[in-house]
C-alpha positions in Angstrom: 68.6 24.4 156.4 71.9 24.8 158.2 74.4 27.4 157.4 78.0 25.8 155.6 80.7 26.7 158.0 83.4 27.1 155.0 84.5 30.9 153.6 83.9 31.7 150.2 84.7 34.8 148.3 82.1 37.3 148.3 81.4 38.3 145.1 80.2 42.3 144.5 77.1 42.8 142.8 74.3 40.8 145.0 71.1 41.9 146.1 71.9 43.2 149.8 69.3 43.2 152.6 69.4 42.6 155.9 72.8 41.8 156.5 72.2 38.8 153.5 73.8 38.7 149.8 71.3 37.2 146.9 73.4 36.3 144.0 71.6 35.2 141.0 75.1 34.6 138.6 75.9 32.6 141.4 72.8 30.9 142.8 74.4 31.6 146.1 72.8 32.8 149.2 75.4 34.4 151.7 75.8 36.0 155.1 78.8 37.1 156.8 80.8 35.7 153.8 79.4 32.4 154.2 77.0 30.3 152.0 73.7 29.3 153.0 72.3 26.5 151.2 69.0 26.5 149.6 67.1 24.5 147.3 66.6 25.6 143.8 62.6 26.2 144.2 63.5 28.3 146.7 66.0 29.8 145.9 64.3 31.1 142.9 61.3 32.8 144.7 62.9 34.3 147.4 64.8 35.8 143.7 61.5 36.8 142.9 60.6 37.8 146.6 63.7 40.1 146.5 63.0 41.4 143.1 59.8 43.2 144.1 60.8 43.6 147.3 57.9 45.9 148.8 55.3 44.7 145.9 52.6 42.3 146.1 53.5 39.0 144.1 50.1 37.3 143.3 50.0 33.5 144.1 49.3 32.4 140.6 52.2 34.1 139.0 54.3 32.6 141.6 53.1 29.2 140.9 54.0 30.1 137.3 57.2 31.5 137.6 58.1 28.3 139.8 56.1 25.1 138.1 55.7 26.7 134.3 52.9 24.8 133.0 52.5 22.0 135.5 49.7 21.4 138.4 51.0 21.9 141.4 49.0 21.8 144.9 49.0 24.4 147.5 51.1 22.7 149.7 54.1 23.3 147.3 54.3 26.7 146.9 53.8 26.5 151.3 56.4 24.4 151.9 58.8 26.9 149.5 57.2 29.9 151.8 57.9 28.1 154.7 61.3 27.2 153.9 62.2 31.4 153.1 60.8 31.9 156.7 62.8 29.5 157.9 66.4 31.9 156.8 64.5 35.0 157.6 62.0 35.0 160.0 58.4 35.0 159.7 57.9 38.6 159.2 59.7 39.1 156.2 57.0 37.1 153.8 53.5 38.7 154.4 50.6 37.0 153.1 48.3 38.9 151.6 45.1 36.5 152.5 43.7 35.2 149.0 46.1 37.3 146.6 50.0 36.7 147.6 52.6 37.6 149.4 55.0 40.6 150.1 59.0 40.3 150.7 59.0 42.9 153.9 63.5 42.7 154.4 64.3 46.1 152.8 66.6 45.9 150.0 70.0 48.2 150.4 72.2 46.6 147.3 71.8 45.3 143.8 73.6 43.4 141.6 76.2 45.5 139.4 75.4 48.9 141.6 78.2 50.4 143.7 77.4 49.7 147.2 78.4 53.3 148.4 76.2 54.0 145.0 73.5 52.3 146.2 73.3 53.5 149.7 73.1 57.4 148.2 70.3 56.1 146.5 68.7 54.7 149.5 69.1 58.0 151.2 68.1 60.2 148.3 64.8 57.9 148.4 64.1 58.5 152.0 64.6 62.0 151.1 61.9 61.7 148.3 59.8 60.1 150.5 59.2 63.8 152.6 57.7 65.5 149.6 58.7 68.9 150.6 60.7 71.1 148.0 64.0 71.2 149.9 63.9 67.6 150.7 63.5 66.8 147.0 66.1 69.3 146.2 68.6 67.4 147.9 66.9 63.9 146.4 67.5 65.6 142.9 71.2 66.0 143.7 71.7 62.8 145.6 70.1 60.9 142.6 72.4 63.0 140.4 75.1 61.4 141.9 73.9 58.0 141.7 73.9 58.4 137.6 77.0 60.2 137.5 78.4 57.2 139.6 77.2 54.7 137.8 74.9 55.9 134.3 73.6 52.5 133.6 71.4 52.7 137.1 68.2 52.6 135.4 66.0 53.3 139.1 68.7 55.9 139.8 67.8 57.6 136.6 63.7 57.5 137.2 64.1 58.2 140.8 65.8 61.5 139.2 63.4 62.2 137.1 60.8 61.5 139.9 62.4 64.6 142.3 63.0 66.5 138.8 59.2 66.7 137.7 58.2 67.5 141.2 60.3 70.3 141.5 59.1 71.7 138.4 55.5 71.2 139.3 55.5 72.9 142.9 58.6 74.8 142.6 59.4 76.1 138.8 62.0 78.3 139.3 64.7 76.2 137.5 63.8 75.3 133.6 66.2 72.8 133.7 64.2 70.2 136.3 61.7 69.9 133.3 64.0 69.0 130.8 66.0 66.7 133.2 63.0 65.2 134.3 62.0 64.1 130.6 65.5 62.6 130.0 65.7 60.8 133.2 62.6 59.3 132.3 63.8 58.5 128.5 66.9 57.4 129.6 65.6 54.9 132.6 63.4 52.9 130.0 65.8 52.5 127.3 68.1 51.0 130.1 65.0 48.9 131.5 61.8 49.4 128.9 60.0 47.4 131.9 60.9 49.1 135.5 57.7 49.4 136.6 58.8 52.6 138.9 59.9 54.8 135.7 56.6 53.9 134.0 54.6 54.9 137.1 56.7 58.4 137.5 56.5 58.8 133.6 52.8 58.5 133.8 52.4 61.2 136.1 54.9 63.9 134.2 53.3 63.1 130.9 49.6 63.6 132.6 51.1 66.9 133.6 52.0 67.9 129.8 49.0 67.2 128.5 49.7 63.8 127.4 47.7 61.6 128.9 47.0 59.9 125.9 50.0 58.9 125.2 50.1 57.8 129.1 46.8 55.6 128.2 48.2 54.2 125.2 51.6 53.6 126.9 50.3 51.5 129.6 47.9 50.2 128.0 50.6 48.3 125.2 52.5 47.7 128.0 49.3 44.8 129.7 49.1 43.7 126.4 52.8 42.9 126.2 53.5 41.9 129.7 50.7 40.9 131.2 48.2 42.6 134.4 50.5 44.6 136.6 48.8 46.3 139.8 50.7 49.4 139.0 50.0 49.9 135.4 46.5 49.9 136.3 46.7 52.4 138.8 48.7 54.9 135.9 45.3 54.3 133.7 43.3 55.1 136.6 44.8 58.5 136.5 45.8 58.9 133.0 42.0 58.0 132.0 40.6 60.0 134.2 42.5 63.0 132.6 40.9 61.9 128.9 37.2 62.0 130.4 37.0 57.8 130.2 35.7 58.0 133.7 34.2 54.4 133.6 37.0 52.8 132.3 39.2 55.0 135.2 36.9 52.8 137.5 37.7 49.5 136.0 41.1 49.9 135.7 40.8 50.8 140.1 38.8 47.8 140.5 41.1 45.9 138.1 44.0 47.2 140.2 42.7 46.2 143.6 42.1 42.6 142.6 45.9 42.4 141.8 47.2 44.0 144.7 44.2 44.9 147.3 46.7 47.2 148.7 47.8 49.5 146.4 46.6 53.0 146.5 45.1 54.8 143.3 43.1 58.1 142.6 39.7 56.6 141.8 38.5 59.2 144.5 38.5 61.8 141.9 37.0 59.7 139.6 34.5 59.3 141.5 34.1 63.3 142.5 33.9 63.2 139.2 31.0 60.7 138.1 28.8 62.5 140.9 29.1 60.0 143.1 29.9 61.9 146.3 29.4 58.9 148.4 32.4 56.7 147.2 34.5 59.6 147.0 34.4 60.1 150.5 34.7 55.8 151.1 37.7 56.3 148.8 41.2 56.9 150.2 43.0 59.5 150.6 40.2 62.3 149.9 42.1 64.4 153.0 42.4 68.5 152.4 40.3 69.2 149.5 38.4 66.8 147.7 36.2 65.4 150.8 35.5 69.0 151.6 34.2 69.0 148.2 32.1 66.4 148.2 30.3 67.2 151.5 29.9 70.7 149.2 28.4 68.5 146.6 26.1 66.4 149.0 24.5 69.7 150.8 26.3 69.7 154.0 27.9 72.3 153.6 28.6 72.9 157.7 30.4 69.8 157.6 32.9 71.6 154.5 33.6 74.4 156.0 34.7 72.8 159.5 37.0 70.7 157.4 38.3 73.7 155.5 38.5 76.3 158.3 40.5 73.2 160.5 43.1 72.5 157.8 43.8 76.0 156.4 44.6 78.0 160.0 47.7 75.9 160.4 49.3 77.5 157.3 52.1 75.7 155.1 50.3 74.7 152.2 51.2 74.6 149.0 50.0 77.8 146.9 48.1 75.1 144.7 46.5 73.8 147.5 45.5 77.0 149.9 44.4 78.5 146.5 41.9 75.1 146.4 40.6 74.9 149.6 41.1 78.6 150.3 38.6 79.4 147.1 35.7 76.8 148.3 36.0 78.3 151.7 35.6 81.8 151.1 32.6 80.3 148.8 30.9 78.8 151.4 31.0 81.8 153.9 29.6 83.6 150.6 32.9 86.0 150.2 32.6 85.3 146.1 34.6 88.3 145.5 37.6 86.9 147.8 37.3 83.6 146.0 37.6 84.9 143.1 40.3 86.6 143.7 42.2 83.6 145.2 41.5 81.7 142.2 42.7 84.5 139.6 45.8 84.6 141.7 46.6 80.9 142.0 49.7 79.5 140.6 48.1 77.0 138.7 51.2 75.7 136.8 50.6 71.7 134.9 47.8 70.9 136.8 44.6 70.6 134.2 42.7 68.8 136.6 42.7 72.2 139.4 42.1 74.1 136.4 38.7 72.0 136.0 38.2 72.4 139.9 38.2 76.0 139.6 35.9 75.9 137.0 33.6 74.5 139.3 34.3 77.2 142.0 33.0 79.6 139.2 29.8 78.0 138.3 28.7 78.2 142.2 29.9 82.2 141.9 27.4 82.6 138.5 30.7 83.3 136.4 30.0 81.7 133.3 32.5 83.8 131.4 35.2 82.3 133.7 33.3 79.2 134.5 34.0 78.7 130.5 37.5 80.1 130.2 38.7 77.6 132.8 37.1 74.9 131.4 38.7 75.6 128.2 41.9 76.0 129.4 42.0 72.8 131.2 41.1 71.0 128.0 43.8 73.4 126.3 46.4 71.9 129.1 45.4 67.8 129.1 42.0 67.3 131.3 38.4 66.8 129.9 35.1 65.1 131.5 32.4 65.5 129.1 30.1 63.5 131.4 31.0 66.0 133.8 30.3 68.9 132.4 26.8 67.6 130.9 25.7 66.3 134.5 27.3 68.5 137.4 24.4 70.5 138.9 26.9 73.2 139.4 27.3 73.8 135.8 23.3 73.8 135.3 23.0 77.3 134.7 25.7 77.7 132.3 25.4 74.3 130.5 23.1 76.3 127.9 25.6 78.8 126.6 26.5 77.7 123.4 30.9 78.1 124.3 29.7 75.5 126.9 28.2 73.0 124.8 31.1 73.2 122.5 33.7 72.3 125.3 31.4 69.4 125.9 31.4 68.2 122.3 35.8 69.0 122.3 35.7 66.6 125.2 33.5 63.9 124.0 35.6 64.3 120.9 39.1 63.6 122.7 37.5 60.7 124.9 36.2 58.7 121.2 39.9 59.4 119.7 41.6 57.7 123.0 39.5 55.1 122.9 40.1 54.3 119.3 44.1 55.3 119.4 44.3 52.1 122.5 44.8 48.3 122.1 41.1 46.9 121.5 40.9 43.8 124.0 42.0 45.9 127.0 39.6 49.0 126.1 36.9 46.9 125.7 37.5 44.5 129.0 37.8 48.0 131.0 34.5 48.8 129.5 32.5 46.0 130.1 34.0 45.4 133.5 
C-alpha cells in the first residue's frame, strides 16, 4: 500500500494514534495530512482494531463483523492482518494464539472529542492508573474538566465516576464524590447504554451499595442482549460472588478466560471462599492479604506470618488493608486482644466482603457474639456466602448458635431470589458449566 502524495483537508474528529487519523464518516486513513489508501476489509477492522484498542477481539467475531454470514477461510482474515501490519508495524496487532488479536497503538483522539479535550483525559487516566488518593483527586478534577468541556463524552463521564467512587471508598471525607460518582455513571450509559468501561466501574460502585443484585441482573440482560463480552463476565464474577452464587462466580471466570485468556478477575476470592485454598493461591493477584489467608487456611501458618510480618513493616497501607492483614497477624502470634482491637477500630466503610473477613478473624478468636454481628452486618451491607458459612472450619464452633443458623438461611434466601430475579438461559449455562 503506498501513501497518496496529494493534501487533503484534515477533518477534526478522527480516531488519533500514533501520529495516524482514523475517520470513519470519511473512510479515510491519514498521516501527516495525507491519505493512505486502504481497502474496505481493512479498513473496517483496523475500525474495529482501533475501537477496542487495548481489548482482546476474538477471531470469530472478527470474521463476523467482516464476512456476515458467509464462509470464509483463515487465509482471509490473514491477509487483512497482514495488510494492518503492513501501515503500522508488526507490533501493533498482537495475536493472542487460538483467541484473537489486540490493537497495541495507543489511542490519544476520538471522533467528535476536543483534541486538547481528549489529551486531559489521557492524562487524568494515567493519573487513575496510580490508585493513590491524591493522584485520583487530581483524576477527579481532570475528568471534571473533560465533561465540562465537552458533556456528551460518555468515557469522560465514567472515567469520573470511576475516580469519584474511589475517593469515597478509601477517602470519604467529601459526600459529594458519592453522589457524583452515581451520576457520572447514570449519565455515561444514557449517552452510551453499551461502553463497556462505565458498566465495568458501575459494577463495582453498585457492589459497594449493597446492590449487587442489581449488578448480576444488569450484566446479565446486558449477554443476553449483546452477546458474550470478556468484561461483563468478569463484573458477574464479582457481583456473584457478593450474592453467595459462588459456583456460578466460577463459571462466569472460566467463561471469561475463554473470551479473553488475559483479562484479570477476582475468582481468587471465590475460591478463598469455596474452601479451596489451593486455587486461590494459583489465582492471580492473591498479593497482601488473601494468600496470607489461605496459607492460614491450609495450616502453614509460618509461611502466613512471614508474608504478613514482610508486607506490614514497610508501612503505607491503606487503613482497610493494615486493619486486614494487621488483625490475622496479631492472630497468628496469638495477641487476640490486639486483633481485636484492630478490627473494632478499622474503618470498614462499603466493603461487605472485609466485613465477612473479619468475621472470620473472630471465629479463630472464639468471639461468637462478634463472629455473628459481623456476619450480620455484612449481609446488612450487600455480601452473603451461605456455603461459606455452613462449611468453613473456622466457623465450626459457632455454626450451632441458633443467630448463626439464621444468617445462613438469610443468605441461602438472597442467593434463591438472585437466581430467580436473572435471565434463565444465562443462569442456567453458568450453572451447569
Amino acid at each position: 500500500m503506498q501513501e497518496q502524495s496529494k493534501e487533503i483537508h484534515t477533518k477534526p474528529g478522527g480516531y488519533q494514534f500514533g501520529g495516524f487519523e482514523l475517520d470513519p464518516s470519511e473512510r479515510q486513513l491519514r498521516r501527516d495530512g495525507c491519505a493512505i489508501a486502504l481497502p474496505p476489509k481493512v479498513f473496517d477492522a483496523l475500525l474495529i482494531f482501533v475501537r477496542n484498542a487495548g481489548r482482546l477481539v476474538r477471531r470469530d467475531s472478527l470474521i463476523e463483523s467482516l464476512w456476515p454470514g458467509t464462509f470464509v477461510t483463515d487465509a482471509n482474515l490473514t491477509n487483512v492482518i497482514v495488510s494492518i501490519r503492513k501501515v503500522f508495524g508488526r507490533e501493533a496487532i498482537q495475536t493472542v494464539s487460538k483467541f484473537g488479536y489486540r490493537f497495541t497503538i495507543p489511542v490519544v483522539g476520538e471522533p467528535g472529542i476536543d483534541p486538547t479535550t481528549y489529551a486531559t483525559f489521557v492524562r487524568a487516566k494515567e493519573l487513575a492508573e496510580f490508585k493513590s488518593v491524591d493522584s485520583m483527586k487530581e483524576a477527579r478534577d481532570l475528568f471534571s474538566v473533560c465533561v465540562a468541556a465537552d458533556p456528551t463524552f460518555a468515557a469522560g463521564w465514567a472515567w469520573l465516576g470511576r475516580s469519584a467512587r474511589f475517593l469515597d471508598k478509601f477517602k470519604h471525607d467529601t459526600p459529594t464524590n458519592l453522589a457524583v460518582a452515581q451520576a457520572a455513571f447514570q449519565r455515561a450509559l444514557a449517552i452510551d447504554p453499551d461502553l463497556a468501561c462505565a458498566h465495568h466501574f458501575y459494577t463495582q460502585l453498585q457492589v459497594d451499595l449493597g446492590q449487587s443484585r442489581n449488578a448480576v441482573v444488569r450484566l446479565g440482560e446486558r449477554i443476553v442482549q449483546r452477546g458474550e463480552e470478556p468484561e461483563s463476565y468478569a463484573g458477574l464474577v464479582h457481583a456473584m460472588r457478593y450474592c453467595g452464587l459462588l459456583e456460578e462466580s466460577v463459571a462466569a471466570h472460566a467463561r471469561a478466560t475463554v473470551l479473553d485468556p488475559t483479562i484479570v478477575t477476582s475468582v481468587a476470592h471465590t475460591h478463598f471462599l469455596r474452601g479451596d485454598y489451593t486455587l486461590t493461591l494459583e489465582s492471580t493477584q492473591t498479593r497482601f492479604y488473601l494468600d496470607a489467608a489461605a496459607w492460614t487456611a491450609l495450616g502453614v501458618r509460618e509461611r502466613a506470618l512471614t508474608l504478613l510480618k514482610a508486607r506490614l513493616a514497610p508501612g503505607g497501607l491503606s487503613s482497610l488493608m493494615a486493619g486486614l492483614m494487621g488483625s490475622l497477624f496479631a492472630i497468628l502470634e496469638n495477641r487476640g486482644g490486639e486483633a481485636a482491637a484492630i478490627m473494632r477500630s478499622a474503618d470498614v466503610y462499603r466493603e461487605p466482603e472485609t466485613l465477612f473477613y473479619f468475621a472470620r478473624h473472630f471465629a479463630m478468636l472464639g468471639d461468637h457474639a462478634e463472629t455473628i454481628r459481623m456476619v450480620a452486618r455484612a449481609r446488612g451491607e450487600g455480601f452473603t456466602a451461605s456455603y461459606t458459612l455452613g462449611h468453613d472450619p473456622v466457623f465450626n464452633e459457632v455454626r450451632s448458635q441458633r443467630e448463626f443458623k439464621r444468617e445462613i438461611d438469610e443468605a441461602a434466601l438472597i442467593e434463591r431470589e438472585t437466581r430467580c430475579a436473572n435471565p434463565l438461559n444465562l443462569m442456567k449455562s453458568l450453572r451447569q458449566a
